[in-house]
N, C-alpha and C positions, 0 to 999 in steps of 0.2 A: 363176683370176685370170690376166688376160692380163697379157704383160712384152713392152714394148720394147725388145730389145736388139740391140748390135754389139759389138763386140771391136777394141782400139785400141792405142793406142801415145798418152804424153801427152810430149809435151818438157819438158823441165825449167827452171822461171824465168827463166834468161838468153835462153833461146830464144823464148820466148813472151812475154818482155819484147820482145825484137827486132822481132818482128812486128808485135807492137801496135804499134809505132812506125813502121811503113811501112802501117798501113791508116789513108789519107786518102787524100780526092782526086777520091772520084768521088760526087754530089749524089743521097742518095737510097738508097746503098748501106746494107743490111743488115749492119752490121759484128758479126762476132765476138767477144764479151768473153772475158775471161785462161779461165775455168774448159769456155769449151765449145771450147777450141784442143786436137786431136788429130790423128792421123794414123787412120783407118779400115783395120783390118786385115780386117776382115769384116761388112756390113752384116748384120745376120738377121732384124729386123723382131719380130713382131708374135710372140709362141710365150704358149702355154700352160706353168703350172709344174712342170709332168712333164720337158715338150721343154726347158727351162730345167736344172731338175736335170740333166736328161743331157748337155745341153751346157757344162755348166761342169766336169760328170766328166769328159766327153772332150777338155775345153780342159786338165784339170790331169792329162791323160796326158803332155803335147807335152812333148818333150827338142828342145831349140836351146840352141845358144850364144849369149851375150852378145856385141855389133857394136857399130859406131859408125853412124852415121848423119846424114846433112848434108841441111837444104833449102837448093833452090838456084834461082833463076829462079823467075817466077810465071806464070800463064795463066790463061783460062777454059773453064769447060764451055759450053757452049751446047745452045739447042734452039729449032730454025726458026730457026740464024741470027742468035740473040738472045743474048747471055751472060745465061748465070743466076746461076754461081757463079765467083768468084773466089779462086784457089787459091796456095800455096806448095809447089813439086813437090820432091823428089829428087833427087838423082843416085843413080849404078847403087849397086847392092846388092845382093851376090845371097846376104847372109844374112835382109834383109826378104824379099825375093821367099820365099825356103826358108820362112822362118818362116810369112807370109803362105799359103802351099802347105799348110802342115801345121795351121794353122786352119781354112783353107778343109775338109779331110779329115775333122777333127775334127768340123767341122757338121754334114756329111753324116753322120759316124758316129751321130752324137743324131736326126737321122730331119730332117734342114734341108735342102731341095730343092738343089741347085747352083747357085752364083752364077753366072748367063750373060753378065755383063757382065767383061771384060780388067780386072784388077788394074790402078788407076790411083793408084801412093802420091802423096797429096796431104796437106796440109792446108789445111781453107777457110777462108779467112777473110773472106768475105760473100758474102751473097745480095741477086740483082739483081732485079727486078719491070722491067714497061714501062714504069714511070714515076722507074727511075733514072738515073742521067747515063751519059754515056760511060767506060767503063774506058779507053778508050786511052792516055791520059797516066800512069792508074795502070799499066798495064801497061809502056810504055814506061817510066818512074823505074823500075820493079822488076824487069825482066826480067835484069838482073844480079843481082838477089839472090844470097847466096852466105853463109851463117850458119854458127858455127862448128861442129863436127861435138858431135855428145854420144855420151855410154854409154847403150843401150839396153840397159836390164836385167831387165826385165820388162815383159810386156804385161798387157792388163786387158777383162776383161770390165763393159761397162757397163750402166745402164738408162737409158733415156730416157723425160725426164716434159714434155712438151708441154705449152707455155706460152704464153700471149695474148704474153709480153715476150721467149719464145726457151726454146728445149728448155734445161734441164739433165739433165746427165750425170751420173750417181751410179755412182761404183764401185762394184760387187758381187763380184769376187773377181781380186786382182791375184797373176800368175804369175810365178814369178822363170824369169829366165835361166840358164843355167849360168855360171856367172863365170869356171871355167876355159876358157871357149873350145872 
């Protein structure tokens, strides 16, 4: 049996309430509802449940500390030019990046080729088609974004079930932090 998985980071209701409240604005936009808003610590796609068992043994190796973490500012990804996704980024972290490092490891260890794309922490919160409106004004009202910080205290491995109305995300096995730091 095939599993579509990633590994995430989920904010916590005051935050994901926040958000919701700043996506409007652009005609046509794919928005994000509350349960599929996360941060992607590691894409991993499509694995059989071998490569699944071993990646979730080598996700419940990782020792990290518990951080805070803030989004802040919004942007798009693009391709040919076009915005596709519209996102909620970051600021520095260099306990996500650490943590994000030792997932990424973790993959590799279970037999998951290297992710060749630059660590970009985001969280998205829609998708664009040719037939949706301009982001600019979205972009511009949000580009100060700046939400309160949270505790990050566990990450989560997820599955993904593809849906004619939008993927959901199902926990499959969430990892604590260390709370001592």
């Amino acid at each position: 049996m095939q599993h579509r998985l990633f590994v995430g980071l989920r904010p916590p209701p005051a935050i994901r309430a926040a958000l919701i409240g700043e996506m409007y604005g652009v005609d046509g936009a794919r928005w994000q509802d509350d349960a599929q808003l996360h941060l992607t610590l590691r894409y991993i796609g499509e694995v059989d449940g071998r490569t699944a068992e071993d990646l979730a043994r080598e996700l419940g190796r990782i020792t990290a500390p518990a951080f805070t973490l803030q989004l802040r500012g919004t942007g798009a990804f693009t391709k040919k030019d076009q915005p596709h996704t519209l996102w909620a980024g970051t600021g520095a972290c260099d306990a996500l990046d650490r943590l994000q490092h030792k997932v990424e490891r973790a993959s590799q260890a279970a037999g998951i080729a290297q992710e060749p794309r630059k660590f970009v922490p985001h969280v998205t919160l829609a998708r664009l088609n040719s037939r949706s409106g301009s982001p600019i004004a979205f972009l511009q009202r949000t580009a100060g974004l700046q939400l309160d910080e949270w505790a990050v205290e566990e990450f989560t491995l997820f599955e993904s079930h593809l849906r004619p109305e939008g993927s959901l995300y199902e926990p499959v096995i969430r990892y604590a932090l260390d709370a001592a730091g």
